[in-house]
N, C-alpha and C positions, 0 to 999 in steps of 0.2 A: 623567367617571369611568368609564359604560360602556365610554368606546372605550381608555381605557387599559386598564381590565382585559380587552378583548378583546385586545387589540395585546400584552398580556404574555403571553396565553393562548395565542396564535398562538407567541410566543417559545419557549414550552415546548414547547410540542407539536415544532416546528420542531426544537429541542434536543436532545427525546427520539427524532425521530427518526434523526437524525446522529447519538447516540449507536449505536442498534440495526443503522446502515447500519455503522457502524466496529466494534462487535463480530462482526458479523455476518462481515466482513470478516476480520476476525483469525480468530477461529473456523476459516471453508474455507482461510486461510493456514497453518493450523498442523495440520491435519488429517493423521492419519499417514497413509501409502502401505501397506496391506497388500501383504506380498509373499510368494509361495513360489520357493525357488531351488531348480533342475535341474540339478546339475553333475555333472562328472569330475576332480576336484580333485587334481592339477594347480595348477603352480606359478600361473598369472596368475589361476586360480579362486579359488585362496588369497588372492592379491594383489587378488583383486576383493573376496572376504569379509573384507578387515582394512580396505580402504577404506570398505567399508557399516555396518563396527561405528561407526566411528572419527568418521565424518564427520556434521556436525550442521546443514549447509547444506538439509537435504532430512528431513524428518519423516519415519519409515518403521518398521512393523513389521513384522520377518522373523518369519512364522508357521511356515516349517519352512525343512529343506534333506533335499533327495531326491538320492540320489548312481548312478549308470549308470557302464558300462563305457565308456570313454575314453580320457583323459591316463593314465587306470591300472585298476584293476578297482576295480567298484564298493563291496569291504571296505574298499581300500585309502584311496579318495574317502573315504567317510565315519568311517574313523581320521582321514583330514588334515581334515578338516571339523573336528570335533570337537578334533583338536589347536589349531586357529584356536581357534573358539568358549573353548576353557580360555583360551587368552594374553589375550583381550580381554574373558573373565569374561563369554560371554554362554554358559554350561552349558545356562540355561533352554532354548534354541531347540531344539527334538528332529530328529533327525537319522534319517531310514529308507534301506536299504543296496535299492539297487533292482536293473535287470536284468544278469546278470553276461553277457549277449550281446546282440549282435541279432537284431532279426525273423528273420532269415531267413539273412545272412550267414554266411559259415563266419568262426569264428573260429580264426586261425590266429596259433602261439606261436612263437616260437624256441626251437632245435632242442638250447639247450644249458642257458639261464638260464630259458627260459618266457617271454622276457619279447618286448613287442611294438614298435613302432618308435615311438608316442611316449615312450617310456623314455629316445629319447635328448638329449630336452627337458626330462623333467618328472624323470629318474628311477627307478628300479626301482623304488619303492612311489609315484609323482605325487610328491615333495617332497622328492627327494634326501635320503631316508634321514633328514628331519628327523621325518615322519608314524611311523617304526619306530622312532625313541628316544623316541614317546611314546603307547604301546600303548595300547589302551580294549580292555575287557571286551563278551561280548555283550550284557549288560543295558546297558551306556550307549545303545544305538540303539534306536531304537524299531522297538516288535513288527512292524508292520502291514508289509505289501508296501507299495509307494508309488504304484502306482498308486489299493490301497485309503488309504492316508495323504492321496492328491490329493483324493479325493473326500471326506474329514471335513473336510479343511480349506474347499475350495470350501462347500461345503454350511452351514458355518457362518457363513463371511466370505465371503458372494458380493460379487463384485465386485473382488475383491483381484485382483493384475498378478503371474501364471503368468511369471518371467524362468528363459530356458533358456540355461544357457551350455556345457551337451556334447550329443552324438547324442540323437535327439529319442524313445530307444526306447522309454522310462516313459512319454510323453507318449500317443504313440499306442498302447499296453496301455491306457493309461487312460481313452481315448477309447471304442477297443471295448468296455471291461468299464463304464462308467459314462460314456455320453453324455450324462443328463443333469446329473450334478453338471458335469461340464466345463465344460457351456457358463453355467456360474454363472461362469466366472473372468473377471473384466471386461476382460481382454488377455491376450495372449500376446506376450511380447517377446523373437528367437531370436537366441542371434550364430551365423551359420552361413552356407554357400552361398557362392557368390562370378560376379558381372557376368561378370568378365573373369580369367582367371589360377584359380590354384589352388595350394594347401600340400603335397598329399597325392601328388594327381597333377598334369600340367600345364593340368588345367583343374576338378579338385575340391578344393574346400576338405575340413578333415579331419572334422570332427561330420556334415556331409551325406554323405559319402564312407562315414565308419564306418556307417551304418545307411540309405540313401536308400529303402528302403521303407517306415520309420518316416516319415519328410520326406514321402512322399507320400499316404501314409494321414492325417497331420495335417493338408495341406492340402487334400486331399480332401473332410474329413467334412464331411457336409450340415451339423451344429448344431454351431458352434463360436465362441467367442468372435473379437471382432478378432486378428489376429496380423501383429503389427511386425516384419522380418527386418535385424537390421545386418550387412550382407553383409561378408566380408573386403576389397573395396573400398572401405567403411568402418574397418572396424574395427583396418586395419594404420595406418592415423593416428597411430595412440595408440601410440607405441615411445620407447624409451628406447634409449640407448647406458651401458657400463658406467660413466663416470663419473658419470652422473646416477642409475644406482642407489648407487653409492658417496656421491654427496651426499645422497642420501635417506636411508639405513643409519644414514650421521653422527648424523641428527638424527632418528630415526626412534623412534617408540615402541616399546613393547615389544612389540605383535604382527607390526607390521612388522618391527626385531630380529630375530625367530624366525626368519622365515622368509627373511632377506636371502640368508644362502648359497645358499637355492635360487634366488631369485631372480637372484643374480649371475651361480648357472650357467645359469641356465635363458636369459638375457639373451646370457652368451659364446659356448655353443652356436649360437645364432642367426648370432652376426656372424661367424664364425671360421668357415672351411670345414665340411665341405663347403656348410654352408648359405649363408654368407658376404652376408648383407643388413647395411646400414650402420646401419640403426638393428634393433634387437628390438620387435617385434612385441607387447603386453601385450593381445589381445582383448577377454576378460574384464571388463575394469577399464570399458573404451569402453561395452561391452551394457549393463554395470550402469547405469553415470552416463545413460548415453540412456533407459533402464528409468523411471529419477527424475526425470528431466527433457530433454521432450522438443525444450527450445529448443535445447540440447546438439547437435542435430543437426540435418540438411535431409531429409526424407522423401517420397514420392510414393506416389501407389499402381501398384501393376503386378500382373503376368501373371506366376508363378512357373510352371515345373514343374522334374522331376529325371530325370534317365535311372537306372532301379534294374538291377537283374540287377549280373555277375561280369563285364565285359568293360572294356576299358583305358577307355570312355566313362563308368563306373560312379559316380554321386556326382556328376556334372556338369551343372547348374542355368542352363536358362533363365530368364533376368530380360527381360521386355518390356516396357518400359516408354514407349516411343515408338508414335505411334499403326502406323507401319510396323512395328515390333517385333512390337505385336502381330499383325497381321495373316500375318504371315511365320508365326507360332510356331503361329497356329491354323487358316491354310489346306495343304488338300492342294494339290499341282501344278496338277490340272485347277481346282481352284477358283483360284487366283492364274492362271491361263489366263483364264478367265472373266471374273474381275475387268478383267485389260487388255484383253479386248473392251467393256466396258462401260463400260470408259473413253476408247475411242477410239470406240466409235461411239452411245451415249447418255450424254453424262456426267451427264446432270442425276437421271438413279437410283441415280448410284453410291455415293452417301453410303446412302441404303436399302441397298442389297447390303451396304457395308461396318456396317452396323450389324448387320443380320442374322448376320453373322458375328460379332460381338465379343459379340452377347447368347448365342453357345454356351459361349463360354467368359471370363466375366465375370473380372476382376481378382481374386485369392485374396486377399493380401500387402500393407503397406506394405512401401516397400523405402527404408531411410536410405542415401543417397547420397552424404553428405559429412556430417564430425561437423564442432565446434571444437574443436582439437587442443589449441590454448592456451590457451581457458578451464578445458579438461578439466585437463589436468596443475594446473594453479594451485589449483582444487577438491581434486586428491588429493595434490597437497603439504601444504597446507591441512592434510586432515584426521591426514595420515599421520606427520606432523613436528613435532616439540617447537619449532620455530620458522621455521615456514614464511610467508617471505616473499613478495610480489607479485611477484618479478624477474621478465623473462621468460624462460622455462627452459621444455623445455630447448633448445639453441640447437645450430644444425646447426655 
């Protein structure tokens, strides 16, 4: 009788704890993602904010949206913000209208409309005039600057994942006025920079380009959280040609709906002269989905820096990611002179030398290298389509 009642006693116990491993389980499975988003809203930031209402693949609370001078001026962001947020009925999420320049940049207008050269992607207000047939008031945004708006939320919800999808200018205001709420944000995840090539110029992408003294003051600061970079070598993955935003429109909800016409132009302009690339380019969408999940993509760490100042180099970003990479990026002449003496006539200290050198300037950056393109679309058809099937789409 004892050893049965111990033998059942063990059962339970055993029982009870397979039940607490399996809650326990569920529980860190369903746990939301705090998140703050950083844009210039802009048609694929829009397109990124209908796919993060929409989609239910990934648990996540958006705790604010902070809007900067970018794809359009940052009024204009945070009308188009707020035009999203109405189509998909999430009002609640408060919106702060943040830096209308950069650090340091001149900000320069055109000569007749005011307007600047991503206008001829995103539109005269970021959203082809869909963000100006639907005006908001200044009480719909909230009071606070957003560098002060970064710091309530950090402070409250530390730990939550800082995703930045325009020029990094709020970011680094925010760092200088309140270092220590900052480094409460448990990541920082940027789409910006770019390996090789460039949008803006032919070797700066355009968010690093629009502001690289904000880029360098961010990666700079001594106390800062992790920070994730999906480079435009990443991030142009993620493109659509216009028949696959037409098949998405077809079936597409109402926040997606809304925003189709811009997205179809914003999609034409791309492929059509002068820009003339075969597929369209959707950044935003890419940062978000690797933001939530980072199997989504391939990452390393590396050696970032940015050339700042006004000359045709201006905006264009060192990625070292190779041990020779690095060592190129952080020695001067006479020291990679030194280096091939010590390599030719004691090699057995060269590893010391070359360590000595890479502890001056330690890795800043994760840098994503490659996303998946086609699990990514399949996730945002998924979330963005009244009947979104597995096919494989979209298809060159």
């Amino acid at each position: 009788m004892m050893n049965t009642n111990s033998t059942r006693l063990r059962i339970v116990i055993a029982l009870v704890a397979v039940f607490l491993v399996i809650s326990a389980g569920r529980s860190a499975a369903v746990a939301p993602i705090n998140l703050v988003i950083d844009a210039d809203p802009g048609v694929d930031d829009a397109t990124a904010l209908v796919w993060l209402f929409y989609q239910t693949t990934y648990p996540v609370n958006v705790l604010g949206i902070g809007t900067v001078l970018g794809n359009t001026t940052p009024l204009n962001g945070a009308n188009n913000a707020l035009t999203v947020l109405d189509a998909v009925g999430r009002r609640d999420i408060p919106v702060a209208v943040g830096s209308p320049e950069p650090l340091s940049q001149p900000l320069n207008l055109g000569p007749w409309l005011g307007l600047r050269s991503p206008a001829f992607l995103h539109g005269p207000d970021g959203l082809w005039q869909i963000g100006q047939q639907h005006p908001h008031i200044p009480s719909d945004f909230d009071k606070r600057d957003v560098p002060t708006f970064y710091r309530d939320i950090a402070n409250a919800h530390p730990g939550a994942t800082l995703l930045v999808l325009g020029p990094l200018t709020n970011i680094a205001q925010a760092f200088a006025r309140y270092p220590d709420a900052m480094q409460r944000f448990g990541r920082i995840v940027i789409g910006g920079g770019a390996r090789n090539g460039g949008n803006r110029t032919p070797s700066a992408e355009y968010s690093f380009w629009q502001d690289p003294e904000a880029v360098s003051q961010v990666l700079s600061a001594s106390r800062r959280p992790p920070i994730v970079i999906l480079p435009m070598d990443a991030f142009q993955q993620f493109s659509m040609t216009l028949d696959d935003v037409r098949d998405l429109c077809d079936r597409g909800r109402d926040g997606l709906r809304l925003i189709c016409p811009a997205l179809a132009q914003f999609v034409s302009n791309q492929i059509n002269p002068p820009v003339g690339r075969s597929r369209a380019w959707i950044p935003d969408v890419a940062t978000a989905m690797y933001a939530l999940d980072a199997s989504l993509g391939k990452a390393q760490t590396g050696l970032v820096r940015i050339i700042t100042g006004n000359d045709r180099m201006r905006g264009h970003t060192e990625i070292a990611l190779t041990l020779f990479e690095r060592i190129t990026m952080i020695s001067s002449d006479s020291e990679l002179n030194q280096l091939t003496e010590v390599a030719l006539s004691d090699p057995a200290s060269l590893p010391a030398k070359i360590g000595e050198l890479l502890v001056r300037a330690p890795d800043n950056a994760g840098i994503v290298v490659d996303i998946n393109e086609m699990a990514m679309h399949k996730i945002f058809r998924r979330a963005v389509t009244h009947h979104a099937g597995d096919a494989a789409w979209p298809q060159d």
